[in-house]
mmCIF file of the N, C-alpha and C atoms, coordinates in Angstrom:
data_MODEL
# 
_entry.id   MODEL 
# 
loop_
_atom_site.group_PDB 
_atom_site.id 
_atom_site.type_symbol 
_atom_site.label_atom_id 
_atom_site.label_alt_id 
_atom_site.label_comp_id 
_atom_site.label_asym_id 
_atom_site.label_entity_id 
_atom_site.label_seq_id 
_atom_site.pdbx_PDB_ins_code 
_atom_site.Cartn_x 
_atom_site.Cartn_y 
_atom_site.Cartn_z 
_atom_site.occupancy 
_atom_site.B_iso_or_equiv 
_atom_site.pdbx_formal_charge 
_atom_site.auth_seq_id 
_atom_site.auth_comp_id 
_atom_site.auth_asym_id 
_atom_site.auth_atom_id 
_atom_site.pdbx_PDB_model_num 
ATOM 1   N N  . UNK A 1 1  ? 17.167  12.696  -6.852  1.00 0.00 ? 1  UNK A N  1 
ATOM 2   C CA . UNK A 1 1  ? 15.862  12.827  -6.215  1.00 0.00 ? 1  UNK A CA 1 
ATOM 3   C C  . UNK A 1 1  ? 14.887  11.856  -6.868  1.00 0.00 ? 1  UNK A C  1 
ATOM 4   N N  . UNK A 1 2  ? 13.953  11.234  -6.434  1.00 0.00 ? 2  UNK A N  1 
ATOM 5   C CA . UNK A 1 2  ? 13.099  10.342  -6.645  1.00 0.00 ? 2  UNK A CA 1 
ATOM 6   C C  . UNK A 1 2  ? 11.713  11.236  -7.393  1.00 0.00 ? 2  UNK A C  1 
ATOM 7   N N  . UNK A 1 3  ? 11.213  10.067  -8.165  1.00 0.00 ? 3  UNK A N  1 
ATOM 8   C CA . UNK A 1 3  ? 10.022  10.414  -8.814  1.00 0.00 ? 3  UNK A CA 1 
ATOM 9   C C  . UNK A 1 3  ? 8.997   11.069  -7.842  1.00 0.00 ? 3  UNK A C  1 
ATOM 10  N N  . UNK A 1 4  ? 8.043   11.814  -8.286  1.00 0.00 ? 4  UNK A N  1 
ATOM 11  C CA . UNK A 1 4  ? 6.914   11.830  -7.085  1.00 0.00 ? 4  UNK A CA 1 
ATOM 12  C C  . UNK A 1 4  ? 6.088   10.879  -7.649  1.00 0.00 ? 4  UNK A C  1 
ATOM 13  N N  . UNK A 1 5  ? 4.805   11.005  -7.083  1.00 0.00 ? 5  UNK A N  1 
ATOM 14  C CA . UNK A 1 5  ? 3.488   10.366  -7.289  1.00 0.00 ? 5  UNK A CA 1 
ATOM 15  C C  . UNK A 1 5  ? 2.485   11.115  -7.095  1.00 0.00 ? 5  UNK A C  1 
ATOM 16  N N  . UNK A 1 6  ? 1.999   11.126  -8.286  1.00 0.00 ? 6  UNK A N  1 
ATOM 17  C CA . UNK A 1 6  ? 0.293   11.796  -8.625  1.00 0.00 ? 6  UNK A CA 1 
ATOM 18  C C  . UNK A 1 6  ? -0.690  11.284  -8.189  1.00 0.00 ? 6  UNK A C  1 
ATOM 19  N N  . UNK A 1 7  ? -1.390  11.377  -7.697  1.00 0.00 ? 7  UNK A N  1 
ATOM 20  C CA . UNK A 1 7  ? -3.078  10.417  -7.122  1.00 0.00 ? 7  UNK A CA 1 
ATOM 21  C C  . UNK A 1 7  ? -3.759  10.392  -8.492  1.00 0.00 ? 7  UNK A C  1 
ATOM 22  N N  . UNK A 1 8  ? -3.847  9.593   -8.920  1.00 0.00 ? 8  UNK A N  1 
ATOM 23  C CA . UNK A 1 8  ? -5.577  9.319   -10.149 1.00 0.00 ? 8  UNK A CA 1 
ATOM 24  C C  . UNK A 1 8  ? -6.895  9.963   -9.583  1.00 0.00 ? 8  UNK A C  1 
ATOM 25  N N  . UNK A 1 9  ? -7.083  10.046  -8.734  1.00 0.00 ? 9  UNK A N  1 
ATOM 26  C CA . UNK A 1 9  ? -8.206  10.514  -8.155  1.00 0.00 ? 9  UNK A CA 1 
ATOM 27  C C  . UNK A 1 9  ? -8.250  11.928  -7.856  1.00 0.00 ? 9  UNK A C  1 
ATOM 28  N N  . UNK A 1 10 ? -7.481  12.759  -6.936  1.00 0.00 ? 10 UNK A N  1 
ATOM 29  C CA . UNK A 1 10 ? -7.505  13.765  -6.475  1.00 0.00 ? 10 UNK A CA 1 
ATOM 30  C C  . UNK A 1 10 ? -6.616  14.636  -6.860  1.00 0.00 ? 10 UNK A C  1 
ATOM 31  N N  . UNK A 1 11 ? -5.713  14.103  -8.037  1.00 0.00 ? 11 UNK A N  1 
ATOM 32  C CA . UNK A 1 11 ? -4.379  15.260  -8.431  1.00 0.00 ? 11 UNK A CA 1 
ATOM 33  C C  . UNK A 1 11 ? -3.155  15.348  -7.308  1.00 0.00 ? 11 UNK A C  1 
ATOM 34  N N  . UNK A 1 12 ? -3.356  15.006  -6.099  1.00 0.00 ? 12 UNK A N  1 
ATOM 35  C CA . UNK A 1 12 ? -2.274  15.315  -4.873  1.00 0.00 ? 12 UNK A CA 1 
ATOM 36  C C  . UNK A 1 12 ? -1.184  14.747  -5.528  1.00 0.00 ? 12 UNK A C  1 
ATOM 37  N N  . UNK A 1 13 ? -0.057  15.593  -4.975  1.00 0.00 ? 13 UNK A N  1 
ATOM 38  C CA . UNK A 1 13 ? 1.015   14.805  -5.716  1.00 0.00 ? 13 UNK A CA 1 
ATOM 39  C C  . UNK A 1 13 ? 2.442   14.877  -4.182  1.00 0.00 ? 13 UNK A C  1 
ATOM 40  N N  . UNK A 1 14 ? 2.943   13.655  -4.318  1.00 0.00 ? 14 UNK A N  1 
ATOM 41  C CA . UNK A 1 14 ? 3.401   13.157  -3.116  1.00 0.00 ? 14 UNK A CA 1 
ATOM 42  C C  . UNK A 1 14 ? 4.934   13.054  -3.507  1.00 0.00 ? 14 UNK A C  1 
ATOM 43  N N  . UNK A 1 15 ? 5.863   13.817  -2.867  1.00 0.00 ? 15 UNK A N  1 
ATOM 44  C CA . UNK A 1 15 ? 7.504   13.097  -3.253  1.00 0.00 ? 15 UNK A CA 1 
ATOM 45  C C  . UNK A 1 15 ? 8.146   12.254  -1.963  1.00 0.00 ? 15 UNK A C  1 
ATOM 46  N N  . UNK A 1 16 ? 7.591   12.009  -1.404  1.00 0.00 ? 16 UNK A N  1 
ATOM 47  C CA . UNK A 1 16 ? 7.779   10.575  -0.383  1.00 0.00 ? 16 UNK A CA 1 
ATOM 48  C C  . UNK A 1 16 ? 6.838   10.072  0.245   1.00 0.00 ? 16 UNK A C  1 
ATOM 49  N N  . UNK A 1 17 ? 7.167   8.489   0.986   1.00 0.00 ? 17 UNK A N  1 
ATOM 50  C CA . UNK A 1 17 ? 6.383   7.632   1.500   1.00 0.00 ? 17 UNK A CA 1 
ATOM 51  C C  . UNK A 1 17 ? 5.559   9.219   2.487   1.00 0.00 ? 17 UNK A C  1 
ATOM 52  N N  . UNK A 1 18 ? 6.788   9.402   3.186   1.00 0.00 ? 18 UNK A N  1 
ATOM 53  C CA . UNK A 1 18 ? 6.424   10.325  4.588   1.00 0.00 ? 18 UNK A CA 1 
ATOM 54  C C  . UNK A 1 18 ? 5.114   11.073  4.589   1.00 0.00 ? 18 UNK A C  1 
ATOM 55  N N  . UNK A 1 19 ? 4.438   11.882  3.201   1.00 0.00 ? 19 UNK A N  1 
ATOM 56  C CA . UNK A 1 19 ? 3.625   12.207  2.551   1.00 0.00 ? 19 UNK A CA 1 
ATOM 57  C C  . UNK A 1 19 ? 2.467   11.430  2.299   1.00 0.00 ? 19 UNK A C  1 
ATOM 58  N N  . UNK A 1 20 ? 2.461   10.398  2.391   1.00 0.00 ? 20 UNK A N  1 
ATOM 59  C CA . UNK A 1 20 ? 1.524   9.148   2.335   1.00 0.00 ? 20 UNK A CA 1 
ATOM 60  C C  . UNK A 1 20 ? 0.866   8.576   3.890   1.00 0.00 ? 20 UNK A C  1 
ATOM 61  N N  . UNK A 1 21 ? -0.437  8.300   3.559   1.00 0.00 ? 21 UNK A N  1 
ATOM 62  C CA . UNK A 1 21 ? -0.889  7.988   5.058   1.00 0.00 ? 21 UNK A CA 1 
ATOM 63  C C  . UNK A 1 21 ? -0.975  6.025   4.728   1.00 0.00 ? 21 UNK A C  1 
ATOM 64  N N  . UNK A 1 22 ? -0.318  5.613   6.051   1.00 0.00 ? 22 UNK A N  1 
ATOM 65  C CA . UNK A 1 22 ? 0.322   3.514   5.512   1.00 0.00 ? 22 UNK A CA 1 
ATOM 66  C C  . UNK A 1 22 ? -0.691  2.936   6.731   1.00 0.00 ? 22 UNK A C  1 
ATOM 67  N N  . UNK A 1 23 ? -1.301  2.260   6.100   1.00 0.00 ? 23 UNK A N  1 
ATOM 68  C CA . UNK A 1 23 ? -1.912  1.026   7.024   1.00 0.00 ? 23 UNK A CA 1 
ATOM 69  C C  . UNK A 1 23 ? -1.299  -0.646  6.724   1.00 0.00 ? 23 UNK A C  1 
ATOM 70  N N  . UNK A 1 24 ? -1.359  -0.684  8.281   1.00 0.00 ? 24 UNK A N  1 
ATOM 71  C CA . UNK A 1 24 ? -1.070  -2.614  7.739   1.00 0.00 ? 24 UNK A CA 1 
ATOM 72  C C  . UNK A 1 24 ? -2.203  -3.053  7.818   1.00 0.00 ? 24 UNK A C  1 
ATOM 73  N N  . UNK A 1 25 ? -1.521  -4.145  6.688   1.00 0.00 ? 25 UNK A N  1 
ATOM 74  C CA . UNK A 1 25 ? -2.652  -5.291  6.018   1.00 0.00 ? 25 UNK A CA 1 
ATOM 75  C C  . UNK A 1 25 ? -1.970  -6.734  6.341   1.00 0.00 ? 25 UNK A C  1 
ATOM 76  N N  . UNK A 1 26 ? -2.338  -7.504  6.279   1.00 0.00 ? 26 UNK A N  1 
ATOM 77  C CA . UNK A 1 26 ? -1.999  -8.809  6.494   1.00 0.00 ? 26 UNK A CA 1 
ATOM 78  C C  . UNK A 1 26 ? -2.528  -9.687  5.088   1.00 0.00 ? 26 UNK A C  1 
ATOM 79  N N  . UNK A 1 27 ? -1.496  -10.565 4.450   1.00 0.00 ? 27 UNK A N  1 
ATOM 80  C CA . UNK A 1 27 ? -1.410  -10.945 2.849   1.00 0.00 ? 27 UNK A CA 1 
ATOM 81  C C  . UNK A 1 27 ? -2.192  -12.131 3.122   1.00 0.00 ? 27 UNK A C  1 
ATOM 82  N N  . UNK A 1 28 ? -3.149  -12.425 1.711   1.00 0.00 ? 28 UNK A N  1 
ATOM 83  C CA . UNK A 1 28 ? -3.737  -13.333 1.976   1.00 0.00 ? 28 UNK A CA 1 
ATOM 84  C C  . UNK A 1 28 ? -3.377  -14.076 1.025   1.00 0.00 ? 28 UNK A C  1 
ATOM 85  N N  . UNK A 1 29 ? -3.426  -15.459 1.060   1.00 0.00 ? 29 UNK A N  1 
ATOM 86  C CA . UNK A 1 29 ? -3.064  -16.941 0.331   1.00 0.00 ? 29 UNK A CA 1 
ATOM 87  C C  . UNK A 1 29 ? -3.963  -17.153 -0.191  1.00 0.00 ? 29 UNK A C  1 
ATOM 88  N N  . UNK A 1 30 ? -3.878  -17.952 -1.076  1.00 0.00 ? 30 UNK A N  1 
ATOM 89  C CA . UNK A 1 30 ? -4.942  -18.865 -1.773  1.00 0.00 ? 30 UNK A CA 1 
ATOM 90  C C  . UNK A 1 30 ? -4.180  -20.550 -1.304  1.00 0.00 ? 30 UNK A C  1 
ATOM 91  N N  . UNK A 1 31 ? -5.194  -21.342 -0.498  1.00 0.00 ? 31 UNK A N  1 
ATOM 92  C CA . UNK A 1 31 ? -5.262  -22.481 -0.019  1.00 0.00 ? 31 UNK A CA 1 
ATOM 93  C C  . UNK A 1 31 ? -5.227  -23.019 -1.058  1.00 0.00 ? 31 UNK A C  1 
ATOM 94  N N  . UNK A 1 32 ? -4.530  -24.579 -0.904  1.00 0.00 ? 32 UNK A N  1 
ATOM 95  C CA . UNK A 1 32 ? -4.287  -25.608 -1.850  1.00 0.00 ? 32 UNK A CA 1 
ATOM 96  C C  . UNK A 1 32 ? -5.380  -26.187 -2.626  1.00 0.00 ? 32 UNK A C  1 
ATOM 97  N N  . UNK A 1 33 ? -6.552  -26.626 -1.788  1.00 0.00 ? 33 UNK A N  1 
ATOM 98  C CA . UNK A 1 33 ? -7.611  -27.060 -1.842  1.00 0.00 ? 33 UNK A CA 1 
ATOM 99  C C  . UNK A 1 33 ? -8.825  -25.927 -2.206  1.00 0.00 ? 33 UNK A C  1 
ATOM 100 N N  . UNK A 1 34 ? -8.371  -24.702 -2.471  1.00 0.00 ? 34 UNK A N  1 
ATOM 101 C CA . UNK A 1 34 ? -9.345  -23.707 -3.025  1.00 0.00 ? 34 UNK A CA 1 
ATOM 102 C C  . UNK A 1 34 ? -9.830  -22.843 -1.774  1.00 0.00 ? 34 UNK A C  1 
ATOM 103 N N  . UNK A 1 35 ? -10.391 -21.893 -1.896  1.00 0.00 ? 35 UNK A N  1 
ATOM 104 C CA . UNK A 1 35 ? -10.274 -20.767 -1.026  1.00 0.00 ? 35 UNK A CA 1 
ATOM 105 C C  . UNK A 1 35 ? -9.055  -19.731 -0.853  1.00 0.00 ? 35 UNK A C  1 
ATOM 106 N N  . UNK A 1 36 ? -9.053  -18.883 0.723   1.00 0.00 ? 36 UNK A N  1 
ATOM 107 C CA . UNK A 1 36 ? -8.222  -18.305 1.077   1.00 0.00 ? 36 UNK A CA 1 
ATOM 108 C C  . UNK A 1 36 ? -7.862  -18.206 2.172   1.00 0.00 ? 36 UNK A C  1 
ATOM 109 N N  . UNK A 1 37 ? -6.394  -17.701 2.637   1.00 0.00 ? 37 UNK A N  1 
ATOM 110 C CA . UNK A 1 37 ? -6.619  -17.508 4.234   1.00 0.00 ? 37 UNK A CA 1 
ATOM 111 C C  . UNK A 1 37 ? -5.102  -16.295 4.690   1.00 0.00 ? 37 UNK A C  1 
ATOM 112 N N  . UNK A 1 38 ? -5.358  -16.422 5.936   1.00 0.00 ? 38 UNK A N  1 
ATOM 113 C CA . UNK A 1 38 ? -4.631  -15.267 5.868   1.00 0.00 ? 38 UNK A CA 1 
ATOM 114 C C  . UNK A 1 38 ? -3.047  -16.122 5.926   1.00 0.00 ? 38 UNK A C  1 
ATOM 115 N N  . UNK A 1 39 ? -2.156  -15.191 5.521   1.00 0.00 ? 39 UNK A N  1 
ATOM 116 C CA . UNK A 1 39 ? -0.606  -15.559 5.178   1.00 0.00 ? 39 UNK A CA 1 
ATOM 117 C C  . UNK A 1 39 ? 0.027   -14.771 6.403   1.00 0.00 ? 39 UNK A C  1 
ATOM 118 N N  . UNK A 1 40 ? 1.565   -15.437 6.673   1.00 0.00 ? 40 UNK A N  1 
ATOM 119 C CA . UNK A 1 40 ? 2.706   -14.760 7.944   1.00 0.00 ? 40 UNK A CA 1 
ATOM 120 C C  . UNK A 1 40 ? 2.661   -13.487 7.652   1.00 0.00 ? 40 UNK A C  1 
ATOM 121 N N  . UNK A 1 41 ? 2.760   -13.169 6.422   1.00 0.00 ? 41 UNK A N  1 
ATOM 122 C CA . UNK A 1 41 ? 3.814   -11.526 5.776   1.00 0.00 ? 41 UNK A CA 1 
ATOM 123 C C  . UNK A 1 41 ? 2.644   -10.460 6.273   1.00 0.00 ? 41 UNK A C  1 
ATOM 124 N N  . UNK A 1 42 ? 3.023   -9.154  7.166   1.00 0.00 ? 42 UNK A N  1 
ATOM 125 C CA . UNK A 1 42 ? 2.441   -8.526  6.778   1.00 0.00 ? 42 UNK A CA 1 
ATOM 126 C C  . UNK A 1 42 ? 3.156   -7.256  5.815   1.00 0.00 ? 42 UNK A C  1 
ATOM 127 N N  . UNK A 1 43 ? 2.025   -6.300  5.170   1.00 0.00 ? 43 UNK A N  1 
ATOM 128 C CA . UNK A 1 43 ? 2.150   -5.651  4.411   1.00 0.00 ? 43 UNK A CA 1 
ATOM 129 C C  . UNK A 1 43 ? 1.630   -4.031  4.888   1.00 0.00 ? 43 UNK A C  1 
ATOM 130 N N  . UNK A 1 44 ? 2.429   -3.060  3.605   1.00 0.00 ? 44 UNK A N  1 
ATOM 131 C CA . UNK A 1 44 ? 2.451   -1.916  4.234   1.00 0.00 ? 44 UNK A CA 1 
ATOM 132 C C  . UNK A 1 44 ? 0.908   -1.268  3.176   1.00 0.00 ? 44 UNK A C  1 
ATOM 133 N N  . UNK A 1 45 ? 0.194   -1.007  3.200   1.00 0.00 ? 45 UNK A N  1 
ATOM 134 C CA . UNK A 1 45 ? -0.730  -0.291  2.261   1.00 0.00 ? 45 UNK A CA 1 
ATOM 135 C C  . UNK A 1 45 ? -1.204  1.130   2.124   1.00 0.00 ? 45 UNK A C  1 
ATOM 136 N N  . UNK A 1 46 ? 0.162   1.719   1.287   1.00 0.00 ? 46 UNK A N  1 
ATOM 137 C CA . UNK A 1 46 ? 0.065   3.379   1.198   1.00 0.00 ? 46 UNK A CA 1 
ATOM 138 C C  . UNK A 1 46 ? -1.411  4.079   0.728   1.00 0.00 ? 46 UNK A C  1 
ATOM 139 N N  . UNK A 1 47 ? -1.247  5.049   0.891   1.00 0.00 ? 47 UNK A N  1 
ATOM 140 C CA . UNK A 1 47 ? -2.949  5.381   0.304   1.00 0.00 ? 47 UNK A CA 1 
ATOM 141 C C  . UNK A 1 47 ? -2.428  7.282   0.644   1.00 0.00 ? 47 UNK A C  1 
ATOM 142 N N  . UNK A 1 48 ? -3.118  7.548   -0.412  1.00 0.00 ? 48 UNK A N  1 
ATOM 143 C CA . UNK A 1 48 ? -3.009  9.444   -0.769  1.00 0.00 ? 48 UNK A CA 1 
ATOM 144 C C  . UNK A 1 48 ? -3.542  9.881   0.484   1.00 0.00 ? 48 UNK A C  1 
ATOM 145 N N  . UNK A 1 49 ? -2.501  10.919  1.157   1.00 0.00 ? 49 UNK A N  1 
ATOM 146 C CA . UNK A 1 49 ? -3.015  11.321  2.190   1.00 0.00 ? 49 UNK A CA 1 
ATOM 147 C C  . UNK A 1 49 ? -4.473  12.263  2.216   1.00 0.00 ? 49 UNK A C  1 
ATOM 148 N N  . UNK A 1 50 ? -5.017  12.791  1.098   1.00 0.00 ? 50 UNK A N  1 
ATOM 149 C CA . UNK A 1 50 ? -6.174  13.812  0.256   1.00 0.00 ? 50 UNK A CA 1 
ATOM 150 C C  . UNK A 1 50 ? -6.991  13.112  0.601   1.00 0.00 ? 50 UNK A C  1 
ATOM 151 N N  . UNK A 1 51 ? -7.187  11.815  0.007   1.00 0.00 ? 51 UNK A N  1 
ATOM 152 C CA . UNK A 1 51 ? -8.294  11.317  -0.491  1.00 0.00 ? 51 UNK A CA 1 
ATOM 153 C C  . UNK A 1 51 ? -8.750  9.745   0.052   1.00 0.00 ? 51 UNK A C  1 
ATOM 154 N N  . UNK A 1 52 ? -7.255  9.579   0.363   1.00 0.00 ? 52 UNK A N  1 
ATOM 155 C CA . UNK A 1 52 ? -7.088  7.807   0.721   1.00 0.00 ? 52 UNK A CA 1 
ATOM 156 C C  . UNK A 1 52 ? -7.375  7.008   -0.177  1.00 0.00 ? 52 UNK A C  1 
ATOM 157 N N  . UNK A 1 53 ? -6.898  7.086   -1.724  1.00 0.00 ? 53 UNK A N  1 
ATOM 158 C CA . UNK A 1 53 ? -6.924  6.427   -2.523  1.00 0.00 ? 53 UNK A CA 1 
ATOM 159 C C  . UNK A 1 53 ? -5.714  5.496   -2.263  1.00 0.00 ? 53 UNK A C  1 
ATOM 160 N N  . UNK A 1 54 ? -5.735  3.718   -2.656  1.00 0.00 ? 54 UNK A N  1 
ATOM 161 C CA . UNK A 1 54 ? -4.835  2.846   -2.574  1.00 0.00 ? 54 UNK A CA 1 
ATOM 162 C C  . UNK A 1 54 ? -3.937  3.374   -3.691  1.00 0.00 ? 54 UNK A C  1 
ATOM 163 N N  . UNK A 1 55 ? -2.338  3.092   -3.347  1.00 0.00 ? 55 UNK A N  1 
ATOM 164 C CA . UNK A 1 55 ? -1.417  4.178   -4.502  1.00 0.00 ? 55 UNK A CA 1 
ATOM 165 C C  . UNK A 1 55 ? -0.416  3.163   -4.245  1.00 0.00 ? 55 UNK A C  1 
ATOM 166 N N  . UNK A 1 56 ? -0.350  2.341   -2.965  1.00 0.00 ? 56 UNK A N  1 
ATOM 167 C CA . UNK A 1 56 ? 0.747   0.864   -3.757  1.00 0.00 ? 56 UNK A CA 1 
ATOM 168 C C  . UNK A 1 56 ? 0.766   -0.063  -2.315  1.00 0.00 ? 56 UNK A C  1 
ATOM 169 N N  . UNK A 1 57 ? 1.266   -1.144  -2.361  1.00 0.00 ? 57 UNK A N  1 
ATOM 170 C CA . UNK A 1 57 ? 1.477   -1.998  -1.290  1.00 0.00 ? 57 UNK A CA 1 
ATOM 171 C C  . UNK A 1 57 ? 3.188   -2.179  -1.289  1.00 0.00 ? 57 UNK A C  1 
ATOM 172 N N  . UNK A 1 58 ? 3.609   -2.331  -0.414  1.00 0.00 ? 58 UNK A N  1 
ATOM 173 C CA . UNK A 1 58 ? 4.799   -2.738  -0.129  1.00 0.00 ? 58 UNK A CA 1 
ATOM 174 C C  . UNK A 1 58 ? 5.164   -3.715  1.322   1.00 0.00 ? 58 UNK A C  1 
ATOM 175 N N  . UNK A 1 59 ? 6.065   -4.539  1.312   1.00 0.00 ? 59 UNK A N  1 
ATOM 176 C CA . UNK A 1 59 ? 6.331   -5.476  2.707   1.00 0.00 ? 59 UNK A CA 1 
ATOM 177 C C  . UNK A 1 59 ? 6.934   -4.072  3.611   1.00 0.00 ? 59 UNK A C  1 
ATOM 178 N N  . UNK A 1 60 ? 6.924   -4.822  4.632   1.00 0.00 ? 60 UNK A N  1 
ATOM 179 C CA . UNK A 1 60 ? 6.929   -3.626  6.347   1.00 0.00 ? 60 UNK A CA 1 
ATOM 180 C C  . UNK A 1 60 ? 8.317   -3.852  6.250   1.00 0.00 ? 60 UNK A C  1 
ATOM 181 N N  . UNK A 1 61 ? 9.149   -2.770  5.991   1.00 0.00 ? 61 UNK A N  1 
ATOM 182 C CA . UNK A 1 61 ? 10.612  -2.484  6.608   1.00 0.00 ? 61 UNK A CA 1 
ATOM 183 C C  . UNK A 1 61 ? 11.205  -2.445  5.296   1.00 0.00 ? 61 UNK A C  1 
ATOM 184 N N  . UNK A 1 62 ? 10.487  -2.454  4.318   1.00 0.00 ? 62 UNK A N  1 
ATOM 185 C CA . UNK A 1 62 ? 11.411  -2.161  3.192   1.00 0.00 ? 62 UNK A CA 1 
ATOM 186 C C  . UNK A 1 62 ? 11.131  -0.659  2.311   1.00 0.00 ? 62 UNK A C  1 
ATOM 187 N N  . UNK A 1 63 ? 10.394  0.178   3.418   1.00 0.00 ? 63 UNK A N  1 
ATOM 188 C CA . UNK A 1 63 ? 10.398  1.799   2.655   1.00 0.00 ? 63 UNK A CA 1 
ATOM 189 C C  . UNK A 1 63 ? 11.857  2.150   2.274   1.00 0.00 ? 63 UNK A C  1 
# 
């Protein structure tokens, strides 16, 4: 069985993604010439279902 996860914020404590509320994000670059912009990859951004504290990022299809 897998670790759970505690929230820092609210105490909730989570033993799977499924338990977690995921938004996509889209990854951003840092341009050659300075700045930023947005990148191909998108990304998965878990967050405590309690409180919606950020609790990890991961790429889409690799839960």
């Amino acid at each position: 069985m897998a670790d759970s996860i505690e929230c820092p914020e609210c105490g909730a404590t989570m033993d799977s993604l499924d338990q977690m509320e995921t938004e996509e994000i889209t990854e951003i670059e840092e341009k050659p010439r300075g700045g930023i912009g947005y990148g191909q990859a998108t990304q998965d951004l878990y967050l405590c279902r309690k409180c919606r504290k950020p609790l990890g990022v991961g790429r889409r299809g690799n839960e």
